[in-house]
N, CA, C and O atoms as a CHARMM CRD file, in Angstrom:
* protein
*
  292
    1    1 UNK  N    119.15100 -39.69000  24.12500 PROA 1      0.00000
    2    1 UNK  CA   118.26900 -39.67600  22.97000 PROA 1      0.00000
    3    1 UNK  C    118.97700 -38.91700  21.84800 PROA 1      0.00000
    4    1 UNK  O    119.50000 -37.80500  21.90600 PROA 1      0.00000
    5    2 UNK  N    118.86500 -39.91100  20.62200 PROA 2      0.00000
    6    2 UNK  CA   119.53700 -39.30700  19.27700 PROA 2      0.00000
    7    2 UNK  C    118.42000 -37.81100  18.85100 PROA 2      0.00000
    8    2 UNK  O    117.32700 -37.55400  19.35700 PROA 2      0.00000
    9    3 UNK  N    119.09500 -37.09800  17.87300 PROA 3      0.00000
   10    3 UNK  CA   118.72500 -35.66900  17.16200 PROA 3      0.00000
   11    3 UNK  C    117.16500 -36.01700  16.45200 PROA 3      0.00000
   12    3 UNK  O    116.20700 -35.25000  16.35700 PROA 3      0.00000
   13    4 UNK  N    117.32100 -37.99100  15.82400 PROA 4      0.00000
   14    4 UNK  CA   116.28000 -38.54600  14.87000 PROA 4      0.00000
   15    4 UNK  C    115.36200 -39.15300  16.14300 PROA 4      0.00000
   16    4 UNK  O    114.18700 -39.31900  15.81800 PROA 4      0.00000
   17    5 UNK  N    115.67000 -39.50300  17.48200 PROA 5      0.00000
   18    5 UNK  CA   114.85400 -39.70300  18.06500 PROA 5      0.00000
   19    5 UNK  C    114.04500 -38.84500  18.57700 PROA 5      0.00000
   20    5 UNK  O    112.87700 -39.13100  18.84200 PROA 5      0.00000
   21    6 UNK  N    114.58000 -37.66100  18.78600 PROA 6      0.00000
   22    6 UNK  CA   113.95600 -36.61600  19.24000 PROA 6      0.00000
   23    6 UNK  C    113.01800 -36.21100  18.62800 PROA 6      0.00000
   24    6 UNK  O    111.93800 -35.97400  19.16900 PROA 6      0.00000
   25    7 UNK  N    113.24100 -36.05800  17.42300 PROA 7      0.00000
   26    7 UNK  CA   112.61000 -35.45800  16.36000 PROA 7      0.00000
   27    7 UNK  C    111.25200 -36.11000  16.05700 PROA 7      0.00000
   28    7 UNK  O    110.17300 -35.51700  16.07800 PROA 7      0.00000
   29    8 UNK  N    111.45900 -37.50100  15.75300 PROA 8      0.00000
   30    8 UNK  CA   110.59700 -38.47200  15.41800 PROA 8      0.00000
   31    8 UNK  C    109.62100 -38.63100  16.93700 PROA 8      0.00000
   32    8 UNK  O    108.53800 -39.15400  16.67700 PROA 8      0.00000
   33    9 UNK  N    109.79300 -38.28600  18.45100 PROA 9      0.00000
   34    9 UNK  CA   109.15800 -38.10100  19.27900 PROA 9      0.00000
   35    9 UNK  C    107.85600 -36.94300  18.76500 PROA 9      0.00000
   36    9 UNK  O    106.66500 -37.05100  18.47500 PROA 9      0.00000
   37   10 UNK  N    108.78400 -35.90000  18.84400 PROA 10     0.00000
   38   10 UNK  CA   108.28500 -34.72000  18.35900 PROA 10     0.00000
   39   10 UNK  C    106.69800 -34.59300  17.63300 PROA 10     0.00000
   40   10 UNK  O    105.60700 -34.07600  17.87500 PROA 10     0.00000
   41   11 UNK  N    107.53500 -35.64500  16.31600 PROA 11     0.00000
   42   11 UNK  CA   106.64700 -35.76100  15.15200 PROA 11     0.00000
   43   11 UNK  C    105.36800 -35.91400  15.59700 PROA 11     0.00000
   44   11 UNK  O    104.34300 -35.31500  15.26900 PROA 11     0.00000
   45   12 UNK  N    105.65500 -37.27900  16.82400 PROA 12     0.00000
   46   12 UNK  CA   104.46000 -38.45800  16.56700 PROA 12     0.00000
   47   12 UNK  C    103.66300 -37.45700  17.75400 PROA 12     0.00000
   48   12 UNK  O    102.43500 -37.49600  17.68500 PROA 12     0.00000
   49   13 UNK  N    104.15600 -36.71700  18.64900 PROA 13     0.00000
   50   13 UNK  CA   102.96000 -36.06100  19.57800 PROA 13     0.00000
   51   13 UNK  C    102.01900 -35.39100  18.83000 PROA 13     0.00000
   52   13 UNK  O    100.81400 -35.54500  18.63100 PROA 13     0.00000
   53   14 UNK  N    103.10800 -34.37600  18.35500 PROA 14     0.00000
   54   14 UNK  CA   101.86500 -33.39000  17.65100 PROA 14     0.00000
   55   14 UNK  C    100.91600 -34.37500  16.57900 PROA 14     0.00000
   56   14 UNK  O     99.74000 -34.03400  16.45900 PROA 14     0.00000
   57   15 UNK  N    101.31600 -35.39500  15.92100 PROA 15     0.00000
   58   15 UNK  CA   100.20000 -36.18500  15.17700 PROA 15     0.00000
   59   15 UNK  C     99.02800 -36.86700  16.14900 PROA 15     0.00000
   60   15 UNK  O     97.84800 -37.00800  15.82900 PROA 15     0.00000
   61   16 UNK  N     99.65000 -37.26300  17.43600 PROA 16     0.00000
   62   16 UNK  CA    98.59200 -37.83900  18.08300 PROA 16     0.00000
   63   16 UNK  C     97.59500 -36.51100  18.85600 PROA 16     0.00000
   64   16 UNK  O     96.49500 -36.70700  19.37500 PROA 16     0.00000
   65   17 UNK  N     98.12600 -35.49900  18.79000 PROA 17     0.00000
   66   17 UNK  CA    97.44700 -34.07600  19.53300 PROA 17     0.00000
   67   17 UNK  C     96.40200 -33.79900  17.97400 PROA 17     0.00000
   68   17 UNK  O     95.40500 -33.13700  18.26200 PROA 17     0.00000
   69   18 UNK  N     96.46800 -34.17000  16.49800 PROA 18     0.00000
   70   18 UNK  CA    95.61100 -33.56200  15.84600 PROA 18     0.00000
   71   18 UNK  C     95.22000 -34.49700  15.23300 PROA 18     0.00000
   72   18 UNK  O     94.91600 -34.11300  14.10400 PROA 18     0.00000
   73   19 UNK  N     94.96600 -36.11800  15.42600 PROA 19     0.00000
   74   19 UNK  CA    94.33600 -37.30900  15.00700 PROA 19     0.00000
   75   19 UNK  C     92.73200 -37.36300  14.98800 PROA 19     0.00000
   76   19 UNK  O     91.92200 -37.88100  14.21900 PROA 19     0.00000
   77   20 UNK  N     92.59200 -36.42100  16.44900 PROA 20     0.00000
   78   20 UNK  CA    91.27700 -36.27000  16.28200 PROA 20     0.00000
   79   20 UNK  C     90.29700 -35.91900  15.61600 PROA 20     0.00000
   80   20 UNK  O     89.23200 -36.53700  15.64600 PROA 20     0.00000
   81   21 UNK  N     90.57500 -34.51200  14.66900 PROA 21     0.00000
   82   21 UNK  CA    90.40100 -34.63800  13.31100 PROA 21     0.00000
   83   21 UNK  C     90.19500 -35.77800  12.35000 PROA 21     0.00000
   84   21 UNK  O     89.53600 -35.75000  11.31100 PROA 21     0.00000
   85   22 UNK  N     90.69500 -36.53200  12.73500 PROA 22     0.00000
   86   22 UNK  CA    90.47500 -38.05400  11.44000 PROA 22     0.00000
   87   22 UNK  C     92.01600 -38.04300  11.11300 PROA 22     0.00000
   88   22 UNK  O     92.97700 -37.40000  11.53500 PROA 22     0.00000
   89   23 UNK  N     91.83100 -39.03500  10.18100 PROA 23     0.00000
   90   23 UNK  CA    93.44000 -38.96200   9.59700 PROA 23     0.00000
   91   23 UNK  C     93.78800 -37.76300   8.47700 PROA 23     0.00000
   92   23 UNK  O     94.82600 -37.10700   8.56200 PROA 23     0.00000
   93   24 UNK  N     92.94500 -37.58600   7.57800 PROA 24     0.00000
   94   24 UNK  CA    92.72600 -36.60000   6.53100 PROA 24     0.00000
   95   24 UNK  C     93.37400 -35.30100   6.88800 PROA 24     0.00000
   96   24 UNK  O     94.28200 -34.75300   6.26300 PROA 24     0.00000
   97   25 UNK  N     92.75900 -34.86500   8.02400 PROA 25     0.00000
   98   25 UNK  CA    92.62500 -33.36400   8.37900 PROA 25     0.00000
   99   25 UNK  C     94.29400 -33.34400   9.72300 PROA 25     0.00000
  100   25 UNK  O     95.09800 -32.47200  10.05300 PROA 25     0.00000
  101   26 UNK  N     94.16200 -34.28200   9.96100 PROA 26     0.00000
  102   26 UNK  CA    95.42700 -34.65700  11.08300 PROA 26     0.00000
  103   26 UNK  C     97.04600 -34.56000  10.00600 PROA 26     0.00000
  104   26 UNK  O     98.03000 -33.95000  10.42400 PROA 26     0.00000
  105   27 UNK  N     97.03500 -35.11500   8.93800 PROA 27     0.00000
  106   27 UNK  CA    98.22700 -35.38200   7.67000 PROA 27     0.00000
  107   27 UNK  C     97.99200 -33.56900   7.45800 PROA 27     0.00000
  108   27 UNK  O     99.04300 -32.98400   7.19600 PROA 27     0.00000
  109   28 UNK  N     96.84700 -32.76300   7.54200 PROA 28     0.00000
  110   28 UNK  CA    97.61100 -31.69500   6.58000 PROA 28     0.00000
  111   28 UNK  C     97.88700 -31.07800   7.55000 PROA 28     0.00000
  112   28 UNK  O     98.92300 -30.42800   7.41200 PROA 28     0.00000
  113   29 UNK  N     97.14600 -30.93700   9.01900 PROA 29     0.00000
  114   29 UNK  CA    97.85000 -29.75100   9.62100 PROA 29     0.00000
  115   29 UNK  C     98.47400 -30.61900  10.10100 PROA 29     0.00000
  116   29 UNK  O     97.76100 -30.91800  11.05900 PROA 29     0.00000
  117   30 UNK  N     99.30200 -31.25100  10.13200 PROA 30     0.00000
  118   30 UNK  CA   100.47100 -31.36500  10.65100 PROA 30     0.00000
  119   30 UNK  C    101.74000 -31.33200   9.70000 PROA 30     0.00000
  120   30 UNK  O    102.96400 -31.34600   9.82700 PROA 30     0.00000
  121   31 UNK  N    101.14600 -31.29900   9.05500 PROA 31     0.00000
  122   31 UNK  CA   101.89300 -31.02400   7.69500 PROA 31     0.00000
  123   31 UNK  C    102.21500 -29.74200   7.58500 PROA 31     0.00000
  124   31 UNK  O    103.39700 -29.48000   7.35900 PROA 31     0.00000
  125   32 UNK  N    101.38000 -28.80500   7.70000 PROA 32     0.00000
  126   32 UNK  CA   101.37300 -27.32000   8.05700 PROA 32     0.00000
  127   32 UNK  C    101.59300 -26.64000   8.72900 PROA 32     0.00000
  128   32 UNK  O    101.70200 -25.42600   8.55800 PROA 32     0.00000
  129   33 UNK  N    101.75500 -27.43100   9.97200 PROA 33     0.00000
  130   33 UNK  CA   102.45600 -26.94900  11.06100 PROA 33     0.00000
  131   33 UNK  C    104.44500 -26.96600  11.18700 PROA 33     0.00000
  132   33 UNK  O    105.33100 -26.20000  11.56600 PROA 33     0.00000
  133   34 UNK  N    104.34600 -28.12900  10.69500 PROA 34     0.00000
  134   34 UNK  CA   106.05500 -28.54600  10.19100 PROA 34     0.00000
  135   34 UNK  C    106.41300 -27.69100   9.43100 PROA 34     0.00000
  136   34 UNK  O    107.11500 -26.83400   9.96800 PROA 34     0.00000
  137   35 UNK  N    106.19100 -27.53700   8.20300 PROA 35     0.00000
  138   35 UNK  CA   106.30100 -26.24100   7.50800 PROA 35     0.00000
  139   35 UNK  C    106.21400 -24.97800   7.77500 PROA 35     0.00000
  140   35 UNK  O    107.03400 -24.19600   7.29500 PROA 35     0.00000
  141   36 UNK  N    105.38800 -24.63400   8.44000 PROA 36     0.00000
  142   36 UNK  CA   105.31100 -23.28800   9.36300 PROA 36     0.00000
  143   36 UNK  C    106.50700 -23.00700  10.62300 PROA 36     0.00000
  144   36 UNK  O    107.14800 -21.97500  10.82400 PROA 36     0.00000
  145   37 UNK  N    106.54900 -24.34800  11.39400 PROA 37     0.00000
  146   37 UNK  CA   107.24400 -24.07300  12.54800 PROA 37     0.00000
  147   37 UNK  C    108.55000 -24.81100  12.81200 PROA 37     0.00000
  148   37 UNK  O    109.14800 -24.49300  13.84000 PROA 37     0.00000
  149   38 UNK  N    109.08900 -25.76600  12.01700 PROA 38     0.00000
  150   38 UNK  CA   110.22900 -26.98500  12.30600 PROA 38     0.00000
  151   38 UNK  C    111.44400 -25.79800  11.26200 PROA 38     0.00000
  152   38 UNK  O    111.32400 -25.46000  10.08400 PROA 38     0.00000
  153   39 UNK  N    112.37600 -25.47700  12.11900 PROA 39     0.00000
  154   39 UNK  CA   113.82600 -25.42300  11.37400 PROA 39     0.00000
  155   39 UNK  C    113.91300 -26.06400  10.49100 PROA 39     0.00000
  156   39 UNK  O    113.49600 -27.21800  10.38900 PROA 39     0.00000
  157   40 UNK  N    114.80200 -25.05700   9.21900 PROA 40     0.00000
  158   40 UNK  CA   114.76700 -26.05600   8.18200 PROA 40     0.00000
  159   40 UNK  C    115.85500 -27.31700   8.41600 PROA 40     0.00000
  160   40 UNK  O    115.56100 -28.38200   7.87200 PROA 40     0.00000
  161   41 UNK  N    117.27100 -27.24000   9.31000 PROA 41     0.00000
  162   41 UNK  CA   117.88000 -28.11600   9.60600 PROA 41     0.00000
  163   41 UNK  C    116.46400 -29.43000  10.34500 PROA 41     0.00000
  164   41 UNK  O    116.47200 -30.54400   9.82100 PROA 41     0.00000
  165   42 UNK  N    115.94100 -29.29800  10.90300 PROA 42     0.00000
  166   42 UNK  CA   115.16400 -30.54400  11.29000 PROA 42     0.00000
  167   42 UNK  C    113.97300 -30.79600  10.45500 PROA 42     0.00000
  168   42 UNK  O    113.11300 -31.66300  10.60500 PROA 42     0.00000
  169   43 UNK  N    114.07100 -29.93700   9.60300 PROA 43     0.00000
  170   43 UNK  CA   112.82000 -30.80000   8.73600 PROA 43     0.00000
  171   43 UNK  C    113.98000 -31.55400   7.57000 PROA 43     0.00000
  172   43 UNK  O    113.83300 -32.68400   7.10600 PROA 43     0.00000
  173   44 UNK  N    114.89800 -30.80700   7.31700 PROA 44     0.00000
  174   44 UNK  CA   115.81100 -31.96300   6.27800 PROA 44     0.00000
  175   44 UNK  C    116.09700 -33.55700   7.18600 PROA 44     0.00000
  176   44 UNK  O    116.02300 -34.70200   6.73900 PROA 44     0.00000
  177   45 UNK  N    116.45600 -33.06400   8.66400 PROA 45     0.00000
  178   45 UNK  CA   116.83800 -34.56100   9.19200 PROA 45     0.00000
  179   45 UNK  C    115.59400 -35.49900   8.86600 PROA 45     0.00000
  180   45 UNK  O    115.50900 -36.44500   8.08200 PROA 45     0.00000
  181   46 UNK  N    114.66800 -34.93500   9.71200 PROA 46     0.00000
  182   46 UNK  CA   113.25200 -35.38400   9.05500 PROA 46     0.00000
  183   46 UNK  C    112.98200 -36.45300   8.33600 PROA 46     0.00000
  184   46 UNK  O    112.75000 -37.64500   8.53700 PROA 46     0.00000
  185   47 UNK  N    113.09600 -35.53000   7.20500 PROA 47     0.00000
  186   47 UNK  CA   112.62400 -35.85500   5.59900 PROA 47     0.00000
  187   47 UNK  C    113.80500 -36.76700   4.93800 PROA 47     0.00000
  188   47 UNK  O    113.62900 -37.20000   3.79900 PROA 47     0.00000
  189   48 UNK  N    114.82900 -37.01700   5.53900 PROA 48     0.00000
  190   48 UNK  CA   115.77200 -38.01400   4.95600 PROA 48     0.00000
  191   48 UNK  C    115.45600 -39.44700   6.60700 PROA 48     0.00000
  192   48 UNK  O    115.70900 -40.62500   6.35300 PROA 48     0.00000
  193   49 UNK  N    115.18900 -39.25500   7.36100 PROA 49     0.00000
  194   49 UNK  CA   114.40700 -39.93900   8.12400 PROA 49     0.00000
  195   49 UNK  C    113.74100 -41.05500   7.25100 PROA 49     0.00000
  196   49 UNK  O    114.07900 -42.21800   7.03400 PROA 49     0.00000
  197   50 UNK  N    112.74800 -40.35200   6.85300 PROA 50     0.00000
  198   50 UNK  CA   111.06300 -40.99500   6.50700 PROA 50     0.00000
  199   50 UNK  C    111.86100 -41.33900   4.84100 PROA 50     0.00000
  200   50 UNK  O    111.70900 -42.44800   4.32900 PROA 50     0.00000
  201   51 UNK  N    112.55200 -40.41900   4.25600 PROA 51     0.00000
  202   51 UNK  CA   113.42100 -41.75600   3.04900 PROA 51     0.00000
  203   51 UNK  C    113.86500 -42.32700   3.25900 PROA 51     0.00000
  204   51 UNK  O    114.14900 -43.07800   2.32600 PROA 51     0.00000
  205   52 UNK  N    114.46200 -42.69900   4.62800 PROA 52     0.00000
  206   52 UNK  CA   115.23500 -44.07900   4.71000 PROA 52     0.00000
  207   52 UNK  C    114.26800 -45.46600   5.32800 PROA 52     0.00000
  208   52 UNK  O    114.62700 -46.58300   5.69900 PROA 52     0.00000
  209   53 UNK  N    112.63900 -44.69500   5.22700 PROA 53     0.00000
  210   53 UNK  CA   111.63400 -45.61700   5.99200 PROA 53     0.00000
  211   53 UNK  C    110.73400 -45.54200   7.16800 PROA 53     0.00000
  212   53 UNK  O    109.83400 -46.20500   7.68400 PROA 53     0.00000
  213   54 UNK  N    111.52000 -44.19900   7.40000 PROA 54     0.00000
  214   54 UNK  CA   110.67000 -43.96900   8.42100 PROA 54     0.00000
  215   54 UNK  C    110.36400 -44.08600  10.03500 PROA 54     0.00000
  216   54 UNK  O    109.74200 -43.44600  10.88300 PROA 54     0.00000
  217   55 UNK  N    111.04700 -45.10100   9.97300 PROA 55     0.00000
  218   55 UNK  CA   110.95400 -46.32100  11.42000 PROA 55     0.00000
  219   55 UNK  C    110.82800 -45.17800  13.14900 PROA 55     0.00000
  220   55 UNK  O    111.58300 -44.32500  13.61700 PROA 55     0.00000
  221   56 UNK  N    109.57400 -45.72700  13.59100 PROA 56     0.00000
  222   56 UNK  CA   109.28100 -45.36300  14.60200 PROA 56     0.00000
  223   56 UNK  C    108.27700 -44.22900  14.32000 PROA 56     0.00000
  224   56 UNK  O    108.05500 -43.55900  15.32900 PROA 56     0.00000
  225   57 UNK  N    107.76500 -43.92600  13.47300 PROA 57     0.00000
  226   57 UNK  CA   106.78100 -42.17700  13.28500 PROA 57     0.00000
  227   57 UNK  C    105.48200 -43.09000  12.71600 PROA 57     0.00000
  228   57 UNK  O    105.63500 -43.97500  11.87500 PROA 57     0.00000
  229   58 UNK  N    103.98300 -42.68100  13.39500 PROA 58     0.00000
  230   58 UNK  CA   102.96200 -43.23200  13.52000 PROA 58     0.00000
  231   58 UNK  C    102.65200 -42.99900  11.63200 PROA 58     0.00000
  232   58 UNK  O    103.65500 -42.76700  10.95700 PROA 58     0.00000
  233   59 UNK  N    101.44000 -43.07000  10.99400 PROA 59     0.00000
  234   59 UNK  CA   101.15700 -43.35100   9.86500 PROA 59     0.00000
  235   59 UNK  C    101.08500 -42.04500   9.39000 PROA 59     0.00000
  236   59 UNK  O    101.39500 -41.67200   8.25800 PROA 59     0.00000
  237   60 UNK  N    100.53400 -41.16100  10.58600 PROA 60     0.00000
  238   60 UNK  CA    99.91300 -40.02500  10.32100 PROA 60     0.00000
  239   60 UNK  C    101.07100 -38.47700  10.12200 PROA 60     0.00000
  240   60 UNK  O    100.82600 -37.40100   9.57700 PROA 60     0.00000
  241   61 UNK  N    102.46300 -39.01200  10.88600 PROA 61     0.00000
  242   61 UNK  CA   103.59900 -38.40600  10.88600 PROA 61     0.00000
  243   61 UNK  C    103.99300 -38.58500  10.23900 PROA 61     0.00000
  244   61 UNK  O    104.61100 -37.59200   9.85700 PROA 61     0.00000
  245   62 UNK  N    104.22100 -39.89100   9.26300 PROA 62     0.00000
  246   62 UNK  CA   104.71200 -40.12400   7.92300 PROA 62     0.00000
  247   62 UNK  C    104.39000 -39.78200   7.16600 PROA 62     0.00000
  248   62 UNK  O    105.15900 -39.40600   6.28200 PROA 62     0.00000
  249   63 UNK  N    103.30900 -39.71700   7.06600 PROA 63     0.00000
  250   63 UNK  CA   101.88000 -39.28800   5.98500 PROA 63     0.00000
  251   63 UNK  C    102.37700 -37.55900   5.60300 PROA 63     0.00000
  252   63 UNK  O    102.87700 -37.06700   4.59200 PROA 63     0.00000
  253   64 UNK  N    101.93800 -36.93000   7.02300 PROA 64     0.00000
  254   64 UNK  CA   102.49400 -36.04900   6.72800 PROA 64     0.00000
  255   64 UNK  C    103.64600 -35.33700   6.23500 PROA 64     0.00000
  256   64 UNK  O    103.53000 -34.29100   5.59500 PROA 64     0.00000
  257   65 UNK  N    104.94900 -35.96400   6.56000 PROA 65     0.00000
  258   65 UNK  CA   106.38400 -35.90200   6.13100 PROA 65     0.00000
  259   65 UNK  C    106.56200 -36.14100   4.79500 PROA 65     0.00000
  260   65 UNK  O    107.44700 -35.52700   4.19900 PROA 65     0.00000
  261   66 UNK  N    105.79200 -37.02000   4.16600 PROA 66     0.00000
  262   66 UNK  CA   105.78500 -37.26500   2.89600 PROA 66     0.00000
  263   66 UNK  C    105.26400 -36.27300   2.22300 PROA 66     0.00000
  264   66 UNK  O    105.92800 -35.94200   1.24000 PROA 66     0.00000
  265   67 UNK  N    103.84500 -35.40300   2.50700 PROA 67     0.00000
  266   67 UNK  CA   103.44400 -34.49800   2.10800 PROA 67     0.00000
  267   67 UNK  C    104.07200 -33.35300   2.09200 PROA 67     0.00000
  268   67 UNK  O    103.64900 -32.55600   1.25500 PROA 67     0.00000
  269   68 UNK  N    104.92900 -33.01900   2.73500 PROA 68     0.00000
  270   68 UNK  CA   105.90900 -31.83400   2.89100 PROA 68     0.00000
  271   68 UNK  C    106.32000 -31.86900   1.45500 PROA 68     0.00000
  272   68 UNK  O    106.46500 -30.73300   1.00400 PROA 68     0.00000
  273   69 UNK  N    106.60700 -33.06900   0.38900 PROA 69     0.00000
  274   69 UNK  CA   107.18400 -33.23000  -0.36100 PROA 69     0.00000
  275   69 UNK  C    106.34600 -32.48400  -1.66100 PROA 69     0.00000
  276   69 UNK  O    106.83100 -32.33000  -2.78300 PROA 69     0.00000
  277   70 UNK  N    105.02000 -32.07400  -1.25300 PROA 70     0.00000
  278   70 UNK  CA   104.14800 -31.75500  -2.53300 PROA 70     0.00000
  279   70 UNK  C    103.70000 -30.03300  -1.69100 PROA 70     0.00000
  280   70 UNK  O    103.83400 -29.64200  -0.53100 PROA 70     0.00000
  281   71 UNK  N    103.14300 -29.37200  -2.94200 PROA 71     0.00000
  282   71 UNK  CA   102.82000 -28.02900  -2.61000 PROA 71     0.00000
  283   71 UNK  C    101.72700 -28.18700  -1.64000 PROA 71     0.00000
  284   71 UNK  O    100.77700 -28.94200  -1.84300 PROA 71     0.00000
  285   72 UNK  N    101.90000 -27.29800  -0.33200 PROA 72     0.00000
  286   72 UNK  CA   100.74900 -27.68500   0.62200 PROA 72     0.00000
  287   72 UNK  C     99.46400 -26.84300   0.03000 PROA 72     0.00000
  288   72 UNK  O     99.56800 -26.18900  -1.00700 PROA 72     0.00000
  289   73 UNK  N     98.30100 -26.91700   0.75100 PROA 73     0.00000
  290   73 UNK  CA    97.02400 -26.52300   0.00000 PROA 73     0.00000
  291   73 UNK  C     96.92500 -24.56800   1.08000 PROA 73     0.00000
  292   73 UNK  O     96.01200 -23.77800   0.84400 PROA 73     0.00000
């Protein structure tokens, strides 16, 4: 398993561990959690990941990854 597969594993658990929330509330803390807890080396792999499309990370991991991109609340 590649560094982006790993990662993108990663992503999609913890999104499916806080979906339950809804999607709304699932995009920020996980959003907040990445920010809080992901190395900054793997949140850059990340985040050039989900710019090149993303491929393989559920809506809600993307969602969130994208949000990394704006001031969190």
């Amino acid at each position: 398993m590649t560094t982006i597969e790993r990662l993108v594993l990663m992503a999609n658990q913890i999104a499916r561990n806080l979906e339950i929330g809804g999607e709304d509330v699932a995009t920020v803390a996980m959003a907040q959690h990445i920010a809080d807890f992901w190395d900054p080396r793997m949140k850059q792999l990340i985040s050039a990941h989900v710019a090149a499309g993303g491929d393989g990370l559920t809506p809600i991991a993307k969602a969130a990854m994208e949000r990394l991109a704006l001031p969190l609340e």
